[in-house]
N, C-alpha and C positions, 0 to 999 in steps of 0.2 A: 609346075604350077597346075597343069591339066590335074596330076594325079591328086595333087591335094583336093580341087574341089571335089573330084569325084569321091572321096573319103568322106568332105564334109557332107555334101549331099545323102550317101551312105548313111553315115551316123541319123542325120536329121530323121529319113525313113525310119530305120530300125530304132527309132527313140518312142514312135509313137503306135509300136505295133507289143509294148511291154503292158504289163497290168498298170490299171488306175491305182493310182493312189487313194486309198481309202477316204471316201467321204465321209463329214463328222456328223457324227452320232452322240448322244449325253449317252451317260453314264447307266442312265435310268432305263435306255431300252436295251443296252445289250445285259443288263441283270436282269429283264423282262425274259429275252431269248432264253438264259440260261436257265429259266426257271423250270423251262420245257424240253430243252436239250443242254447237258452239263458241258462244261468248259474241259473237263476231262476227257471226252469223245472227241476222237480226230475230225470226224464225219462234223459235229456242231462247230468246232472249230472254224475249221475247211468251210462250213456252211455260211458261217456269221463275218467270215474273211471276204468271202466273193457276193455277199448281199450289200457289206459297207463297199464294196466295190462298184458294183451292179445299180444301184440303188444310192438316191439322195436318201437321206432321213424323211421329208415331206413326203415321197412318194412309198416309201416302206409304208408308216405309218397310214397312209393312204391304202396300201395293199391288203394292209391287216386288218381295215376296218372293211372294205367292200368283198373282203371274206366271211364276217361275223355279220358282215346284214346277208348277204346272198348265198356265201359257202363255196364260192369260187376261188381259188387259188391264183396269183397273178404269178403268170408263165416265167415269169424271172425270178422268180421265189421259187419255183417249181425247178428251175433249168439249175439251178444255183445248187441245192439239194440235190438232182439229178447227178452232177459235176462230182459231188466231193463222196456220195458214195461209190462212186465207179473209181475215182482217186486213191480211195480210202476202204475196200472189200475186209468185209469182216471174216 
């Protein structure tokens, strides 16, 4: 009995240290992304994988507008990008 919990207990930890599950995004912004980085590049992939990860849609969209008024990058678009080129070395 002991042993079983300590397994379930196990699983429970190791369930929540796995990738998110992709936040939803329309259709319309990852054809946006692609516009700029092709769907054929591991690196845009890998990128547009761990942003719907990383990021709600509300706050993406929010990221990419307080870049076009200011020119700031938000550090999780940056870290994200950071991520899949060191994943991904051309």
């Amino acid at each position: 009995m002991r042993h079983g919990l300590i397994a379930i207990a196990s699983v429970a930890l190791l369930s929540g240290c796995g990738p998110h599950a992709p936040n939803p995004y329309p259709q319309a912004a990852q054809t946006r992304f692609e516009a700029s980085c092709p769907r054929d590049s591991e690196v845009c992939t890998c990128t547009w994988d761990e942003l719907t990860r990383t990021l709600t849609y509300e706050e993406y969209e929010a990221a990419l507008e307080r870049f076009r008024e200011t020119g700031n990058m938000d550090p999780r678009i940056t870290h994200a990008r950071t991520v899949c080129i060191e994943r991904h070395p051309s």
